[in-house]
C-alpha positions in Angstrom: 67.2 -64.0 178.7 68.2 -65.0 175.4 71.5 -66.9 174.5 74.2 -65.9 172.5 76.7 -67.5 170.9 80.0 -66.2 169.8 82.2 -68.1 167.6 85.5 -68.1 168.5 87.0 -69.0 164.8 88.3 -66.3 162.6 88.8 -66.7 158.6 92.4 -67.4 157.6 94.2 -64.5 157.0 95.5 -64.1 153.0 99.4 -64.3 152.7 101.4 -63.7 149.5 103.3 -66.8 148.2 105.6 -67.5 145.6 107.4 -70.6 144.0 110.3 -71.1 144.3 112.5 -71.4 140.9 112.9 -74.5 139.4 116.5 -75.8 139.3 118.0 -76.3 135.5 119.5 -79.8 136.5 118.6 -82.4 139.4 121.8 -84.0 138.9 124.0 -83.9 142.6 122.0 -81.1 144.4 121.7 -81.1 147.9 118.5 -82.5 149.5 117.2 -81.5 152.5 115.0 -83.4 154.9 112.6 -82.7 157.3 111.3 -85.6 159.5 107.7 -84.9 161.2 108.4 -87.6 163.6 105.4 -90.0 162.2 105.4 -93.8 161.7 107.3 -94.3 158.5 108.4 -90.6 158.3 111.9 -91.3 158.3 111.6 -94.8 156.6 110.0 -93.3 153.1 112.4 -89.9 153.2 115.2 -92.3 153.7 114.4 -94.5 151.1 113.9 -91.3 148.9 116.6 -89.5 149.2 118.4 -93.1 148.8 116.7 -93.6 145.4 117.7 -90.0 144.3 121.3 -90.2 145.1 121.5 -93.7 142.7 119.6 -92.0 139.8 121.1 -87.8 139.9 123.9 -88.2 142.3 122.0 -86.1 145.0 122.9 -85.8 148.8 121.4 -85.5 151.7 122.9 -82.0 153.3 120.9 -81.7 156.3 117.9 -83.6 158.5 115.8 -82.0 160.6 113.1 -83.9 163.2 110.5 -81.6 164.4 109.1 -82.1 168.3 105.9 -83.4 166.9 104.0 -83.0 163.9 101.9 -80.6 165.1 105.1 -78.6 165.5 106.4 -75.5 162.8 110.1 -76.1 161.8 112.6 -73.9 164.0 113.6 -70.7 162.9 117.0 -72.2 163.0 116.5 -75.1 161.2 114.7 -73.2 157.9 118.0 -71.2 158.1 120.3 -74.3 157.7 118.1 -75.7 155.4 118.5 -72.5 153.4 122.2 -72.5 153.6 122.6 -76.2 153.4 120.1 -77.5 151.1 118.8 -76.7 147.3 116.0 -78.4 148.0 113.4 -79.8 151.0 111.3 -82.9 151.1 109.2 -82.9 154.4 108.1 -86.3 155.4 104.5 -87.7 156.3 104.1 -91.2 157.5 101.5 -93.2 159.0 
């Protein structure tokens, strides 16, 4: 009997993207942070968002640490980073 093999893998399916408008000014908008729980995630977006509050006056409005960095962001924090922030930086580290 022959063998067969089935690949279990299917393409990635196309989704429609868009950017999202650049801001006029960078001075004092809100930042928003997302934490992906790596070594050094938190240390460089700290030390960011630190840096871009002495040089535009920006603040950080809201953090969010995901479970792991395999993790999506919840539902409910996209929604308070929506309301909250004018901007998100999402942290790598290692």
């Amino acid at each position: 009997m022959p063998l067969k093999l089935f690949d279990p893998t299917s393409p990635p399916s196309p989704r429609a993207a868009s950017l999202a408008p650049r801001p006029v000014r960078l001075d004092g908008l809100r930042i928003g942070l997302v934490e992906n729980t790596k070594r050094n995630s938190e240390t460089i977006l700290v030390k960011l968002a630190d840096r871009l509050r002495h040089r535009l006056g920006m603040r950080v409005t809201h953090l969010d640490r995901k479970r792991s960095p395999s993790h999506e962001v919840t539902e409910a924090a996209v929604a308070a980073l929506r309301q909250e922030a004018d901007f998100v930086v999402s942290g790598i580290g290692d």
